[in-house]
C-alpha atoms as an extended CHARMM CRD file, in Angstrom:
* protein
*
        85  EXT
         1         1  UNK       CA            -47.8340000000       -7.9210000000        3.0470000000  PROA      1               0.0000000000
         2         2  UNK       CA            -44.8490000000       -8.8200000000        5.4290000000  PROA      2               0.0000000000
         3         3  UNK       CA            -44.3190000000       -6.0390000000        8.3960000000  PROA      3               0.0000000000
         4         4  UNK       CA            -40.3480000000       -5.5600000000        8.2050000000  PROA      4               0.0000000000
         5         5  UNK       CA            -39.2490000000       -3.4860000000       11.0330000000  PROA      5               0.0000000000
         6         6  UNK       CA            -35.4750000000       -1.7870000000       11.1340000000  PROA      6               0.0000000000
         7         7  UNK       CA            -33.5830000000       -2.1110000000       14.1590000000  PROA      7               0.0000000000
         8         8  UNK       CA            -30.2180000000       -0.7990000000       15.1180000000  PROA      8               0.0000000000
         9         9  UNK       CA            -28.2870000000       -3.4550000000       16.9250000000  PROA      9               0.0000000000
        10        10  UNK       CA            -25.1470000000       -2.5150000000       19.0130000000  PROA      10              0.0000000000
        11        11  UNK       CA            -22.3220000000       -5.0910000000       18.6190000000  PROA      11              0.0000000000
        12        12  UNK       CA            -18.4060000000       -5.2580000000       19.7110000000  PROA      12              0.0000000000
        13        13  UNK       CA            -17.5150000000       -4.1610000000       16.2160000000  PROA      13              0.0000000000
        14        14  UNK       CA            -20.4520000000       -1.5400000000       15.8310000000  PROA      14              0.0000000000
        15        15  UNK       CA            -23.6440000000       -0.7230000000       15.3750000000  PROA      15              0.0000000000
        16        16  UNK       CA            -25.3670000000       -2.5960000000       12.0500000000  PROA      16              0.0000000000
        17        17  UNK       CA            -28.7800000000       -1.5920000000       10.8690000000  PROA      17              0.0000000000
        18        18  UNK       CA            -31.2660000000       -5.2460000000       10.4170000000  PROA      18              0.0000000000
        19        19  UNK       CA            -34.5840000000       -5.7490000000        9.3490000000  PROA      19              0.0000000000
        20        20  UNK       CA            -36.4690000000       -8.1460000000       11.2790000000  PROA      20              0.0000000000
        21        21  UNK       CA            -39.7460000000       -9.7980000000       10.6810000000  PROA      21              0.0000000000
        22        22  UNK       CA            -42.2840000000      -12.5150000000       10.9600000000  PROA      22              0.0000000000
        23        23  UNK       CA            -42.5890000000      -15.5920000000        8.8200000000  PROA      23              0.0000000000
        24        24  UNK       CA            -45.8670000000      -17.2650000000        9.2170000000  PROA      24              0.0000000000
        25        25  UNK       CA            -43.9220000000      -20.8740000000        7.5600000000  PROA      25              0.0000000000
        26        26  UNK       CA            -41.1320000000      -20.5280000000        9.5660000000  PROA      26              0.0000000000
        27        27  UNK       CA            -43.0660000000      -19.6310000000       12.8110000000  PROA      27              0.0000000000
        28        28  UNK       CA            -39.8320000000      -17.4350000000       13.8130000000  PROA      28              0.0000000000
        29        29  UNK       CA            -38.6410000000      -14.0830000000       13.4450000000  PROA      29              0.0000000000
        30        30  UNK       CA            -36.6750000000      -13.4860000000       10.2160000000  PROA      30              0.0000000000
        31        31  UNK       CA            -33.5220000000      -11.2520000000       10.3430000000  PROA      31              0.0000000000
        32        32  UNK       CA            -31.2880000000       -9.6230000000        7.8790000000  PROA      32              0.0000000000
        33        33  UNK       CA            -28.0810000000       -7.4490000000        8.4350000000  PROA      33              0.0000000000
        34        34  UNK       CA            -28.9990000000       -3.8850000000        6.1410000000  PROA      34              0.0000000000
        35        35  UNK       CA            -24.9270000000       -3.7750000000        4.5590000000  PROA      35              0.0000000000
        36        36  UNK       CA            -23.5900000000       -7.3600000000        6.1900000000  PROA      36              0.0000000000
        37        37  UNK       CA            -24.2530000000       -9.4000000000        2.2550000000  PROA      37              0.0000000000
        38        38  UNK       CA            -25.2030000000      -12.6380000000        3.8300000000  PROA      38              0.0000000000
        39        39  UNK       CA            -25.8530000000      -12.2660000000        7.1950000000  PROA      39              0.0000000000
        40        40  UNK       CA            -29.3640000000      -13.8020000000        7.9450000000  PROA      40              0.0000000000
        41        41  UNK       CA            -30.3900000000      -15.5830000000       10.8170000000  PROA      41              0.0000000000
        42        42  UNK       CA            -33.5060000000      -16.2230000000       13.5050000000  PROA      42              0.0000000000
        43        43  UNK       CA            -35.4050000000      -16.4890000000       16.6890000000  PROA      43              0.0000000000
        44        44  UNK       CA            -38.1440000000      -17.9420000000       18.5670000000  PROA      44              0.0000000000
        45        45  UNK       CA            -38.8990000000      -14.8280000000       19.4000000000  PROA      45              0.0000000000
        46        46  UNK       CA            -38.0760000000      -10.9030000000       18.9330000000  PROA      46              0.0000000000
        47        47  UNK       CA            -35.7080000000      -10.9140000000       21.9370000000  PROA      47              0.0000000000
        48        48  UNK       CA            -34.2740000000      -13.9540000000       20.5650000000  PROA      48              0.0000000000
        49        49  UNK       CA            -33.8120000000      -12.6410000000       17.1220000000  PROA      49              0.0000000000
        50        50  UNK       CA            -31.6580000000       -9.6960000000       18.1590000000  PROA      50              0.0000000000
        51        51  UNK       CA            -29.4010000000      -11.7280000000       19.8910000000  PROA      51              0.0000000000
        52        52  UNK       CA            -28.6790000000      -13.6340000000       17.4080000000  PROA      52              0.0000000000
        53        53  UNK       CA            -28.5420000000      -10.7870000000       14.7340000000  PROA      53              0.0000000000
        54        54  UNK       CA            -25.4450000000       -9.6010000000       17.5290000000  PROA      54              0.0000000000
        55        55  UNK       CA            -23.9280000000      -13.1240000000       17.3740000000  PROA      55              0.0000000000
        56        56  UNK       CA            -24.0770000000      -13.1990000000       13.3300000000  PROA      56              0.0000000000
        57        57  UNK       CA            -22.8750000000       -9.8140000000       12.9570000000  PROA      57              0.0000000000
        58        58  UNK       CA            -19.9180000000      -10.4800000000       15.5480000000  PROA      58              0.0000000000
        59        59  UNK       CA            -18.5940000000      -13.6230000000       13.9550000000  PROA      59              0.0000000000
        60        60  UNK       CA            -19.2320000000      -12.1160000000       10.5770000000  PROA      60              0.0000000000
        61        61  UNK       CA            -16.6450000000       -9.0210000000       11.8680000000  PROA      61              0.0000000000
        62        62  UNK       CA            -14.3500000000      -11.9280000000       13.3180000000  PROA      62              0.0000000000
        63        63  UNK       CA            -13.9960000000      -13.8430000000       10.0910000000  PROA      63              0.0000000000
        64        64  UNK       CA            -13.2500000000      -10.3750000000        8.2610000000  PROA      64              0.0000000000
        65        65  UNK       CA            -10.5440000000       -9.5170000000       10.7060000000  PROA      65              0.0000000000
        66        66  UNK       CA             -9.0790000000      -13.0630000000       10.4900000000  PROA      66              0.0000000000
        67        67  UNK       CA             -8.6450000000      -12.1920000000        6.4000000000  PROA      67              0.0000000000
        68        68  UNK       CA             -7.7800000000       -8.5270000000        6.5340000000  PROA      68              0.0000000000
        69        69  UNK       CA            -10.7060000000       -7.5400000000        5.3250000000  PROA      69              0.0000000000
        70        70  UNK       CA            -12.8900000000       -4.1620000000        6.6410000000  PROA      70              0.0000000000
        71        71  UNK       CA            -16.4920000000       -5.1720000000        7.1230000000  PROA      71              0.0000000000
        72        72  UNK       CA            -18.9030000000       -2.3730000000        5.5870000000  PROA      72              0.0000000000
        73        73  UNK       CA            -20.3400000000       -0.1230000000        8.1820000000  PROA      73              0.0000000000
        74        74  UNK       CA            -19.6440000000        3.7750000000        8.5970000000  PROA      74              0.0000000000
        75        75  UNK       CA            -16.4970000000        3.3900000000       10.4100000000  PROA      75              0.0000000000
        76        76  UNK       CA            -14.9510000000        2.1640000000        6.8010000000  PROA      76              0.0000000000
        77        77  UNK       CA            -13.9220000000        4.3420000000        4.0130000000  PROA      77              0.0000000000
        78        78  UNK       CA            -15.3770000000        4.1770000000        0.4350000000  PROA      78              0.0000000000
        79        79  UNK       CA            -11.9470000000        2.8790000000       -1.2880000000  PROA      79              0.0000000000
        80        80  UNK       CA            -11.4470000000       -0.0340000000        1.9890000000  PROA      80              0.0000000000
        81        81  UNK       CA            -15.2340000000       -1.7550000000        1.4430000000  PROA      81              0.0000000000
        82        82  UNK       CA            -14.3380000000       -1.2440000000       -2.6640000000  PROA      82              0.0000000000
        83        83  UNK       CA            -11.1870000000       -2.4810000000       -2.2320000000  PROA      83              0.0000000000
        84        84  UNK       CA            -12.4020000000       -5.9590000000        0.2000000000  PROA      84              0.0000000000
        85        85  UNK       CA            -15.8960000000       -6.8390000000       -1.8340000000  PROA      85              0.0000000000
């Protein structure tokens, strides 16, 4: 059974709920953003995979803002994240 533990992860455009585990294959630290469809990434180590679950989540807000579009997270009503996915 894989251990996946939830983290909250403060970024520039909020705070995003992941899930972050081991993968024996992959020898790294698996990470996937709760409400971000998509946004998966890694680490070397648990340290490491935060960061980069920050990095993903940021340039996943920056490419929304570059279309318009309202990533999902609290600070977004029902109709906006209807209306964008």
């Amino acid at each position: 059974m894989i251990n996946k533990k939830e983290f909250h992860i403060q970024t520039k455009v909020g705070v995003y709920r992941v899930r972050i585990w081991w993968d024996k294959v992959d020898k790294a630290y698996l990470v996937k953003a709760v409400t971000l469809p998509g946004v998966v990434t890694f680490g070397a180590s648990l340290a490491d995979a935060k960061r980069m679950a920050k990095d993903a989540i940021e340039l996943y807000g920056e490419c929304l803002r570059r279309t318009s579009l309202c990533p999902p997270h609290e600070h977004c009503s029902e109709r906006e994240s209807k209306r964008n996915y």
